[in-house]
C-alpha positions as CSV (number, residue, x, y, z in Angstrom):
1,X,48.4,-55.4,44.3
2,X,47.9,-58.6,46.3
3,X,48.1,-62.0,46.4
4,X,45.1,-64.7,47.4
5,X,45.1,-68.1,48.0
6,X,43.2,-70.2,44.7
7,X,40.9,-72.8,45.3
8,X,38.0,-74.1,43.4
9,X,35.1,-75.6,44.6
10,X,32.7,-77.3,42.3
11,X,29.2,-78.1,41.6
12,X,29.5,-81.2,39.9
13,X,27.3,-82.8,36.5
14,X,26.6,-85.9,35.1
15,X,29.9,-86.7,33.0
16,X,31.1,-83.5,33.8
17,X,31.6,-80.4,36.3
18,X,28.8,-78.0,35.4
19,X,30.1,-75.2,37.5
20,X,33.1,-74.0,39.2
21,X,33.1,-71.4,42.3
22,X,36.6,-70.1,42.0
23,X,38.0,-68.9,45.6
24,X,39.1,-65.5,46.8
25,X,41.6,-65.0,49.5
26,X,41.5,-61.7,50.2
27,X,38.4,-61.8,51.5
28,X,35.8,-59.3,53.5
29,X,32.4,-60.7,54.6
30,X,29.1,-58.6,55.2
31,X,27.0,-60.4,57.8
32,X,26.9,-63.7,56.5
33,X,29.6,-66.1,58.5
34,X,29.3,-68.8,56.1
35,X,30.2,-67.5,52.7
36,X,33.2,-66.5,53.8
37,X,34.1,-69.8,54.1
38,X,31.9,-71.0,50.8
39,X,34.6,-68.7,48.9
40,X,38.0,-69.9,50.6
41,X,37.9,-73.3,51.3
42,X,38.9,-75.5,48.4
43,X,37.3,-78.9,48.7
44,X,39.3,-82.3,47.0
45,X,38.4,-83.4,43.7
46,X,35.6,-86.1,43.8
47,X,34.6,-87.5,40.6
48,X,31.0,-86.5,39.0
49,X,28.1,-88.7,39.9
50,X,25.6,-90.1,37.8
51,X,21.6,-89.8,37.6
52,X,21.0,-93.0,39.3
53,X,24.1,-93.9,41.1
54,X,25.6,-92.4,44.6
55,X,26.9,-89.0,44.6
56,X,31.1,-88.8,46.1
57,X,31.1,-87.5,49.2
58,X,32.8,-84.3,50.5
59,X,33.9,-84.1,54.3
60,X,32.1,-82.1,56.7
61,X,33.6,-78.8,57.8
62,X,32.6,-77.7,61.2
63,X,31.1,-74.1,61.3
64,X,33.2,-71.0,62.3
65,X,31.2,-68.9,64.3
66,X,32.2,-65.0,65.2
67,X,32.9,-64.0,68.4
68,X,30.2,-63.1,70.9
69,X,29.2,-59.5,69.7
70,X,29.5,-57.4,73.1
71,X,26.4,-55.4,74.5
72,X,25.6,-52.3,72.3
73,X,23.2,-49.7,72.8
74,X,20.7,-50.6,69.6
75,X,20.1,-47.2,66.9
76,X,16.7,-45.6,67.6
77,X,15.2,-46.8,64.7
78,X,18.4,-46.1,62.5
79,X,21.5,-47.5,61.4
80,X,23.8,-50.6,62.0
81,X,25.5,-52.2,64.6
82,X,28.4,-55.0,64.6
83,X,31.8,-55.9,65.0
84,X,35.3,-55.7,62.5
85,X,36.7,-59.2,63.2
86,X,40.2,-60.1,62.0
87,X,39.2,-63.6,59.9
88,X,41.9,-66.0,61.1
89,X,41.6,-64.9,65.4
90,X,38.1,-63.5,65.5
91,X,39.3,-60.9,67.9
92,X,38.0,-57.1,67.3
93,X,40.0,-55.3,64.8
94,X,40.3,-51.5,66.4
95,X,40.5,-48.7,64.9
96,X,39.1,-50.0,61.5
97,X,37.6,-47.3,59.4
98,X,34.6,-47.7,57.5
99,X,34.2,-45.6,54.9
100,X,30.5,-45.0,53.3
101,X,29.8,-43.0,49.9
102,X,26.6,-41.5,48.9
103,X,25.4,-38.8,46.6
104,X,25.1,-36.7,50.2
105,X,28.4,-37.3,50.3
106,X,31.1,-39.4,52.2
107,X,31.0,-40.8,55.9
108,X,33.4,-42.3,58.0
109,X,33.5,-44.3,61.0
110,X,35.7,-45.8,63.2
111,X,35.5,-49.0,65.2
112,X,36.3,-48.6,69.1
113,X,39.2,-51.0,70.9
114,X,37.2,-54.0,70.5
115,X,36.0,-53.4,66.8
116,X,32.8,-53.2,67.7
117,X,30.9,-50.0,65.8
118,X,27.7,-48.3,65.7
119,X,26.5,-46.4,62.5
120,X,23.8,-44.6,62.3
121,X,23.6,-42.3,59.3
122,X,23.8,-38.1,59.2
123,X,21.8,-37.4,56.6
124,X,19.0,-38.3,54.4
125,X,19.6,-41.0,51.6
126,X,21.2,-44.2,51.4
127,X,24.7,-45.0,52.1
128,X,27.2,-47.6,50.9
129,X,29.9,-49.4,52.5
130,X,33.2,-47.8,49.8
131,X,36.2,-49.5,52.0
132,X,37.4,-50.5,55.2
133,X,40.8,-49.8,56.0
134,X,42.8,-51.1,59.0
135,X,46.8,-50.6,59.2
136,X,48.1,-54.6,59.0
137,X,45.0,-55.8,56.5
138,X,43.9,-55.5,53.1
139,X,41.5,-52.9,51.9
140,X,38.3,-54.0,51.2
141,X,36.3,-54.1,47.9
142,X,33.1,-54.3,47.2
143,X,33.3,-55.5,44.0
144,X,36.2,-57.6,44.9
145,X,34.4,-59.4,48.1
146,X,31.0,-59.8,46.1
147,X,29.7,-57.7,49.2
148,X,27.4,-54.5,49.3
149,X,26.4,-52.9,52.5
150,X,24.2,-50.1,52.7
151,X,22.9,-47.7,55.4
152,X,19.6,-46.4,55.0
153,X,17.4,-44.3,57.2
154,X,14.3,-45.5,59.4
155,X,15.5,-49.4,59.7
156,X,17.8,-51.1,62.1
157,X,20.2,-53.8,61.1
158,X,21.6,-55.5,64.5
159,X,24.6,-57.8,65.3
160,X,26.7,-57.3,61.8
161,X,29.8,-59.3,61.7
162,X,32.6,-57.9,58.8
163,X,35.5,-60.4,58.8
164,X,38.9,-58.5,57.3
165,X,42.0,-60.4,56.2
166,X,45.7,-59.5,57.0
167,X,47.9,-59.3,54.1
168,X,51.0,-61.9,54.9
169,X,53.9,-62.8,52.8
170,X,52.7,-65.3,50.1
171,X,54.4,-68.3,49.0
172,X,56.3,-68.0,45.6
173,X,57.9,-71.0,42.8
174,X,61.0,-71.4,41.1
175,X,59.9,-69.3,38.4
176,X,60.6,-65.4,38.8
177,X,57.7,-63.5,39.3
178,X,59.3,-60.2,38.3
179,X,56.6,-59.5,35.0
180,X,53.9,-57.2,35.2
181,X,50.5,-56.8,33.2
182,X,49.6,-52.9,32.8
183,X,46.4,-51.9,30.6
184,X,43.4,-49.8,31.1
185,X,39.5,-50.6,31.8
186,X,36.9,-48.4,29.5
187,X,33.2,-48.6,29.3
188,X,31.5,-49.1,26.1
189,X,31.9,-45.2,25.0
190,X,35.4,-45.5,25.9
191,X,35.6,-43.7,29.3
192,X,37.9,-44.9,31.6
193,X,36.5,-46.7,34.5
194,X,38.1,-46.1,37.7
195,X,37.7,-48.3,41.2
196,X,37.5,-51.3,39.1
197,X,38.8,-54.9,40.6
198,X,41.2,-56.0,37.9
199,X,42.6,-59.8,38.6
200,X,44.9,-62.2,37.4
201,X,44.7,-65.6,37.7
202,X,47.1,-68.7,35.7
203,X,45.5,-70.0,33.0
204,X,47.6,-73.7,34.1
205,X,46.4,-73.7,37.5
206,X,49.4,-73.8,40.0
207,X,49.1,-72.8,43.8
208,X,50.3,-69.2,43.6
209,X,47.4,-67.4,43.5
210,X,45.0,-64.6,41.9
211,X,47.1,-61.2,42.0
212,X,44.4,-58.0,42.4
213,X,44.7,-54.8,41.2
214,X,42.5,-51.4,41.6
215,X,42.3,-49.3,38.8
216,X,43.3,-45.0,39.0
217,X,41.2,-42.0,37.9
218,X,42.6,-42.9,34.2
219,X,41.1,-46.5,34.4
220,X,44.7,-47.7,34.4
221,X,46.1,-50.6,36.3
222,X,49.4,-52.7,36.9
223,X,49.5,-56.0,38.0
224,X,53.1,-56.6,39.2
225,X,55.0,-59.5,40.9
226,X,53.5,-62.5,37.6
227,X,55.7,-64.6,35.4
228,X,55.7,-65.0,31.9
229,X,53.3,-67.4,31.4
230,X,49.7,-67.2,30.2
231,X,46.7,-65.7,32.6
232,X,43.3,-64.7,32.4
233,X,42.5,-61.1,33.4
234,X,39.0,-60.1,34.3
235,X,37.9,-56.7,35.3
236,X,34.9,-56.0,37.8
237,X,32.7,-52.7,38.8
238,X,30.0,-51.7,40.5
239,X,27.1,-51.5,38.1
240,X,28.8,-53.1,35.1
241,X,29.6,-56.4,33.8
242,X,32.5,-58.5,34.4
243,X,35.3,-58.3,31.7
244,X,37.1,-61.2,30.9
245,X,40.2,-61.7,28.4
246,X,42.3,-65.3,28.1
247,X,45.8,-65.8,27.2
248,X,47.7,-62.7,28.5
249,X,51.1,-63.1,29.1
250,X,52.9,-61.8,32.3
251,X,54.7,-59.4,30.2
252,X,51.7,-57.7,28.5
253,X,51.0,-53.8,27.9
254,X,48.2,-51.9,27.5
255,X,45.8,-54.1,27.7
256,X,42.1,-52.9,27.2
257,X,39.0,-54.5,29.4
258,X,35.9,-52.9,28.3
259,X,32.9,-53.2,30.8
260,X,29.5,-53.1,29.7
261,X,27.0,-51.4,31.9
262,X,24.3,-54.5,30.6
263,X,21.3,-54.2,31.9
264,X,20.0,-54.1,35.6
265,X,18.1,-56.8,37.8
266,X,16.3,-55.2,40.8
267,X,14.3,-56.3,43.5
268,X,13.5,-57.0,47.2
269,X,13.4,-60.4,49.6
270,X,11.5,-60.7,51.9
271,X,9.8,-62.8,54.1
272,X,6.4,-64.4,54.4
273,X,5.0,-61.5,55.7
274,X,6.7,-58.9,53.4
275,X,9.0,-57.8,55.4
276,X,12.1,-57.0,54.6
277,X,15.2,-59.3,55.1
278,X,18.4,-57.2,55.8
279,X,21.0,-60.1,55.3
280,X,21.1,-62.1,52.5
281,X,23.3,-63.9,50.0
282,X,22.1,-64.2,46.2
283,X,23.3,-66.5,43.7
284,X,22.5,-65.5,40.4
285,X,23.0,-68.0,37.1
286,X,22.8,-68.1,33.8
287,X,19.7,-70.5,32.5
288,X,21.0,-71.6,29.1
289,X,19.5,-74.8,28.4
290,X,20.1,-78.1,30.7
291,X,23.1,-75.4,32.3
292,X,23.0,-73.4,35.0
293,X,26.2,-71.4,35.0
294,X,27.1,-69.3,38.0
295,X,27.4,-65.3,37.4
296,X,27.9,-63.6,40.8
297,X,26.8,-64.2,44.1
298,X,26.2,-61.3,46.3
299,X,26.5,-61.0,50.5
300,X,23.8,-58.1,50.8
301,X,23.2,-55.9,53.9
302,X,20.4,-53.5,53.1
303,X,18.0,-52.4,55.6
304,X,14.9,-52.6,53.0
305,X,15.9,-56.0,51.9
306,X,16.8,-54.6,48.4
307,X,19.4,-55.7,45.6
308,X,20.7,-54.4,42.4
309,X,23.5,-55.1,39.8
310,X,24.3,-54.8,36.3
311,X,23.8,-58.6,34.1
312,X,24.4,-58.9,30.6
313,X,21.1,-59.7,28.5
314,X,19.4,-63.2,29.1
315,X,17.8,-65.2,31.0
316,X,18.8,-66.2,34.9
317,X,17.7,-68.1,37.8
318,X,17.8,-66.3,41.5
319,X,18.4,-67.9,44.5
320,X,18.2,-66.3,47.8
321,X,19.2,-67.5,51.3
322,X,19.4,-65.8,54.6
323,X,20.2,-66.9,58.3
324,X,16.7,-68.3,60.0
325,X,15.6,-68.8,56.6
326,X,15.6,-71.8,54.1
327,X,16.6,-71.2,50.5
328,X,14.1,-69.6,47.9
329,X,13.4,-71.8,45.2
330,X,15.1,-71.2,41.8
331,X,13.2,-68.0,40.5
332,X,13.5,-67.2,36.4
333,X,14.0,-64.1,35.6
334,X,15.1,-62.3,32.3
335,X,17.5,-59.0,32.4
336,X,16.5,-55.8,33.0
337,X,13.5,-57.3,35.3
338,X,13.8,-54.2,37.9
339,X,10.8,-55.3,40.5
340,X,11.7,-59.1,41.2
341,X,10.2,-60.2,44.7
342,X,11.8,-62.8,46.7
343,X,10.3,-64.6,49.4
344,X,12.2,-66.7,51.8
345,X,10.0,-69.1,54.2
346,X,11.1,-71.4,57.6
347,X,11.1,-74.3,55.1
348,X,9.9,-77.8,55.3
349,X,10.7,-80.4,57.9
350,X,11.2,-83.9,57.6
351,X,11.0,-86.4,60.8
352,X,12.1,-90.1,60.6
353,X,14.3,-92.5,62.3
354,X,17.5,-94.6,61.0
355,X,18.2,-98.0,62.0
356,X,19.9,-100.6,60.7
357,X,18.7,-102.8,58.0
358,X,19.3,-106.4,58.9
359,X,17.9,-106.1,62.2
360,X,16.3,-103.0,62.4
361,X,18.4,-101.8,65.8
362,X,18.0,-97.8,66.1
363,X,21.4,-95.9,64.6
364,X,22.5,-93.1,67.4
365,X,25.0,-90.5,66.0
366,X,23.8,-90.5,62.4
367,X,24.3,-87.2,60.2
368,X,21.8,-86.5,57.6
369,X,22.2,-83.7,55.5
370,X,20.4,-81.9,52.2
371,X,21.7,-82.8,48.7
372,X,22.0,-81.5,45.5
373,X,20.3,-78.4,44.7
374,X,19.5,-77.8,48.4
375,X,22.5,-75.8,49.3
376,X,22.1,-72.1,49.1
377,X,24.3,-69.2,48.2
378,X,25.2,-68.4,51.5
379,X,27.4,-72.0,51.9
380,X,25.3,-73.4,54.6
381,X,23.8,-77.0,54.3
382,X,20.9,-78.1,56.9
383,X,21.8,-81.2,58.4
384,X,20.6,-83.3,61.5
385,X,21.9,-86.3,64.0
386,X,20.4,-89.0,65.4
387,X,19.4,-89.5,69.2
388,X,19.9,-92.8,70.4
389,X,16.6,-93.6,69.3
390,X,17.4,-93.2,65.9
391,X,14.5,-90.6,65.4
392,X,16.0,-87.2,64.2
393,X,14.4,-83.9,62.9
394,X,15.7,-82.3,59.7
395,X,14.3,-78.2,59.3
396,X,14.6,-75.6,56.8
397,X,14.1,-77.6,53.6
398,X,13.5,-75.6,50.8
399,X,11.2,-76.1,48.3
400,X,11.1,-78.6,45.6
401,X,12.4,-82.2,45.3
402,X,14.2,-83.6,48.3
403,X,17.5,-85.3,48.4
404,X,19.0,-86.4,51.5
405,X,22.4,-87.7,52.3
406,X,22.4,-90.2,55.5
407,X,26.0,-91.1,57.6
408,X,26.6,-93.5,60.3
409,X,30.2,-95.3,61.1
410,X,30.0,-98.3,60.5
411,X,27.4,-98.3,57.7
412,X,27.3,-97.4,54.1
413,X,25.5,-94.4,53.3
414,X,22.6,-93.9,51.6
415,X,21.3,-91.3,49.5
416,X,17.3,-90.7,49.4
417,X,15.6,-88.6,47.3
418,X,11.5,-89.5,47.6
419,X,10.1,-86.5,48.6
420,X,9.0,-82.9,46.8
421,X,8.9,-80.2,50.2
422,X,6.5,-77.0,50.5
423,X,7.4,-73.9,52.6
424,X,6.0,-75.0,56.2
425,X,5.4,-78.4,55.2
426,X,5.8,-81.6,58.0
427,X,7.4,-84.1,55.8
428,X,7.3,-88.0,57.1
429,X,8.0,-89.8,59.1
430,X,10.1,-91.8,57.2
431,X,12.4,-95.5,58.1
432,X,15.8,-95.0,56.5
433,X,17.8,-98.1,56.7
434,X,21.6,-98.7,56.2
435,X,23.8,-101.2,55.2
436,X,25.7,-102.4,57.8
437,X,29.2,-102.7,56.9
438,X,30.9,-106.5,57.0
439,X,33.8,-108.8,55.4
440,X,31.3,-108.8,52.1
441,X,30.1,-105.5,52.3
442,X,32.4,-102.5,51.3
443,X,32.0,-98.8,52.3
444,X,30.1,-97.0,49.4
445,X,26.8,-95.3,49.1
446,X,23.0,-97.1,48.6
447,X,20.6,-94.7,46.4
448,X,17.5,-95.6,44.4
449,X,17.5,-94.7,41.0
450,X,17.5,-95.9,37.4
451,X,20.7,-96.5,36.5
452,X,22.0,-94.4,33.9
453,X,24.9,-91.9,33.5
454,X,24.1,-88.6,31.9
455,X,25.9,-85.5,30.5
456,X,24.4,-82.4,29.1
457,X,23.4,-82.0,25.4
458,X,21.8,-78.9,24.5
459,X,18.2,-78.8,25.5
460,X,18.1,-82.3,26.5
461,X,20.3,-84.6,28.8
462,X,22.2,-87.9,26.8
463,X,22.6,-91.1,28.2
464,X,26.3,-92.2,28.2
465,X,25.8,-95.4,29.9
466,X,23.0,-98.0,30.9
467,X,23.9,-99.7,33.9
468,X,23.6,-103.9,33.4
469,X,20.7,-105.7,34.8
470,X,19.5,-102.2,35.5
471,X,15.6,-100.9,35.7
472,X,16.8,-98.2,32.9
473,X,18.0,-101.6,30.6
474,X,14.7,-103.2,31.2
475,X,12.8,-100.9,30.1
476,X,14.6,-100.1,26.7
477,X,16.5,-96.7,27.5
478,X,19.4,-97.8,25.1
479,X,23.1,-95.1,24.9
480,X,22.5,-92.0,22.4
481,X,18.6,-91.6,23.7
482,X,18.1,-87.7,24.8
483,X,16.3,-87.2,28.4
484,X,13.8,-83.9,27.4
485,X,11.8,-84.3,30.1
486,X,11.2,-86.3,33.6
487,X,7.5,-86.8,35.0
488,X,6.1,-84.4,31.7
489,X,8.5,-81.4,32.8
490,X,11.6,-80.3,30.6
491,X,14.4,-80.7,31.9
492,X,15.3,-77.1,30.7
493,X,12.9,-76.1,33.4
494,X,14.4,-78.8,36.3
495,X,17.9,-78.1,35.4
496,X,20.6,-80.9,35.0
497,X,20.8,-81.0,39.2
498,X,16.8,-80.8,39.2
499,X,16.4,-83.7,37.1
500,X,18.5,-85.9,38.8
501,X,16.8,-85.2,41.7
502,X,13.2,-86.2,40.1
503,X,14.6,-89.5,38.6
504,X,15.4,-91.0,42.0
505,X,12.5,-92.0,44.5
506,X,11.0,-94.6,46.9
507,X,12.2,-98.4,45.6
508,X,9.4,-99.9,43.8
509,X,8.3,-96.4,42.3
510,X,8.3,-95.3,38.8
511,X,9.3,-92.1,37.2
512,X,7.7,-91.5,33.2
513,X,11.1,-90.2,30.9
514,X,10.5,-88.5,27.3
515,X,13.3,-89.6,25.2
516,X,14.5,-88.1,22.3
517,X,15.8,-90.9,19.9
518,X,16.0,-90.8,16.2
519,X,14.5,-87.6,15.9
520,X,11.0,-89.1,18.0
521,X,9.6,-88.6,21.4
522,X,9.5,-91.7,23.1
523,X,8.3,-91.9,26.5
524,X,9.3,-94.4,29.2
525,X,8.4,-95.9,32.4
526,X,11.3,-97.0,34.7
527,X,11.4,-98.1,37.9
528,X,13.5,-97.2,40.6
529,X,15.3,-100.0,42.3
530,X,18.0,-99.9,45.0
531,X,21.5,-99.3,43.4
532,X,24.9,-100.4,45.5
533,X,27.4,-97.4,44.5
């Protein structure tokens, strides 16, 4: 059993937070540096923006890069090469042992003093990552880390980075934490299930933390060192779905998870070319309506560029990302789809300058960053500064509408969103300009829009407020109308984030809404005017 850190970082709705990322703290990452810290870092609460005013702003965290990997002779052809890194020092955990399982068999390896390692496998078939082990950290879990690392035969994966976390005394409350919560997980034929994650986190949250337990040969599991109050227990394996059950006292017995074995989602990424990509993260959600509700997200190593897990029946929307690579576009997909293709470009590009808007002066030192739906699965956001000249150059855009978010001190920021990007596409050049900030102007955010607020109804998206003196009150959109589609495309299709994305624009532009409203379709033009946030 351990103990984790909990932090939540959303992905906030109209009205509403849409999802919620919950952290882990006992943490292992596969090759990706950033999603690491996408799963530990807990971010303040900002409220929820609206369709057509400014989004709240989140600081920016600087990136943690690994240590320099140290000069290995490359596999022939075969294998994997990298480093064990201890997560907080980024020094070289040695003596690590990796552990791989296969249907050949098991295979272990070692790292040497500096944690650097070379794999390269002894057999025919693929491989999988099982468990790292080092004395002084926890043991890693697949299943736990959302990590899968395979090694396969014929392809090379180079310069692997696996960060392990040492296991320190955690902080405790008043309150005794001398309960325990024993049960068993079961498939669906009532086998017992063992190596499954079982966790426990407060249902009231409270900064103690998730505790984690691994289930026996019997399936059976303890969860010691809770109090009495009320928790939520989930249960996770490889090649099943997650189990989930509310309200279980810190005192609880035999209670029974049962994992379904669902059905399975397959497929490759690769790039432009078809080849392979060996590192990548993928985000798979749920598409139910307006929603799109986070499921799992996956750090994948795999030579062939391949993925597969277990979903329960419906239908999802796949997002891939992958170092050197802009984020794939949403991609629908309904379960048991076994041969989905993903194809991750270089992006789009957008040139422009910044300069000041009552006198036109360059802006040095400005940050602009993607918006919205642009941030991929692996964490990482694309973002550019100024030169002194004000020009910049923003890269790796991915598909679909463009939102932008643009910094400067002594400015108010501004929020653009005029542009729709194709993979390899030279967007611009555009002029942003920004408020500068005086006795009469506070800090805030400038963004074009309508001016509505929104929250999701079903199919469609209902307005909750009408800005006054707003382009969305001119035009007649009145509280109670239902938003079912922006520019002729449903917003089921956009998705809430989607949509708002569409409804903002150049100033003087127009975007077409169909409104639902007293059981009619209603369609209206609105203009998009400048909004102070």
């Amino acid at each position: 059993m351990y103990w984790a850190p909990r932090g939540v970082r959303g992905i906030f709705g109209a009205e509403l937070v849409v999802n919620k990322r919950t952290a882990i703290g006992l943490v292992i990452l596969l090759g990706l540096g950033a999603a690491a810290r996408w799963l530990t870092r807990s971010e303040p609460a900002v409220p929820p923006p609206t369709a057509a005013g400014p989004r709240p702003t989140t600081p920016t965290r600087p990136a943690r890069s690994a240590a320099p990997l140290p000069a290995l002779e490359a596999p022939d052809g075969d294998g994997i090469d990298g480093r064990v890194l201890d997560a907080a020092t980024q020094q070289g955990v040695p003596d690590a042992k990796l552990v791989f399982r296969g249907d050949g068999g098991d295979a272990a390896f070692t790292t040497r003093s500096d944690g650097a390692f070379e794999l390269t496998p002894r057999a025919a078939g693929d491989l999988v990552l099982a468990t790292i082990v080092a004395p002084g950290y926890a043991p890693y879990s697949p299943v736990r880390a959302g990590t899968r690392l395979t090694l396969a035969r014929g392809r090379a994966v180079h310069g692997v980075t696996l960060l392990i976390e040492r296991v320190t005394a955690s902080r405790r409350l008043a309150a005794p934490f001398d309960a325990t919560i024993t049960g068993h997980v079961r498939d669906t034929a009532g086998a017992p299930v063992a190596g499954a994650v079982v966790r426990a986190a407060p249902a009231i949250r409270a900064p103690v933390g998730f505790v984690f337990a691994t289930t026996g040969a019997d399936g059976a599991f303890a969860l010691a060192g809770v109090d009495r109050g009320a928790y939520t227990v989930s249960a996770e394996a490889d090649d099943r779905v997650r189990a989930v059950r509310a309200d279980v006292t810190g005192d609880s017995h035999d209670v029974e998870l049962v994992v379904d074995a669902g059905a399975p989602l397959a497929g490759h990424v690769v790039d432009r070319d078809g080849n392979p990509v060996p590192r990548f993260a993928l985000l798979v959600q749920a598409a139910t309506g307006v929603t799109r509700q986070v499921v799992t997200r996956r750090d994948l190593i795999d030579p062939d560029g391949r993925f597969a897990l277990r979903i329960a029946p419906g239908d999802y929307e796949l997002i891939a990302s992958a170092p050197g690579f802009a984020r794939s576009a949403p991609l629908r997909v309904t379960a048991a789809a076994t041969g989905v293709r993903i194809v991750l470009g270089g992006g789009a590009t957008l040139r422009g300058r910044v300069v000041a808007g009552d006198d036109q002066a360059p802006i040095g030192g400005a940050t602009i960053k993607l918006w919205g739906n642009s941030v991929g699965p692996d964490g990482e956001v694309p973002y550019a500064a100024t030169r002194d000249d004000g020009s910049f150059e923003l890269a790796g855009i991915p598909g679909g509408p463009v939102e932008i978010m643009v910094h400067a001190e002594g400015y108010r920021g501004r929020l653009e969103g005029a542009m729709f990007a194709r993979d390899g596409a030279a967007l611009g050049p555009i002029t942003l300009e920004l408020t500068r900030l005086s006795a009469g102007v506070p800090k805030g955010i400038d963004t074009i829009g309508i001016g509505i607020s929104l929250t999701i109804d079903g199919d469609a998206l209902a307005v909750v407020r009408v800005m006054p003196g707003s382009s969305a009150r001119d035009a007649g959109v009145v509280f109670g109308d239902q938003v079912v589609a922006v520019d002729g495309i449903a917003v089921t299709q956009l998705g809430f984030e989607g949509a708002l994305a569409r409804m903002r624009g150049m100033p003087g532009s127009s975007v077409t809404l169909t409104l639902r409203r007293d059981g009619q379709l209603v369609q209206l033009a609105v203009e998009r005017r400048l909004l102070h946030g």
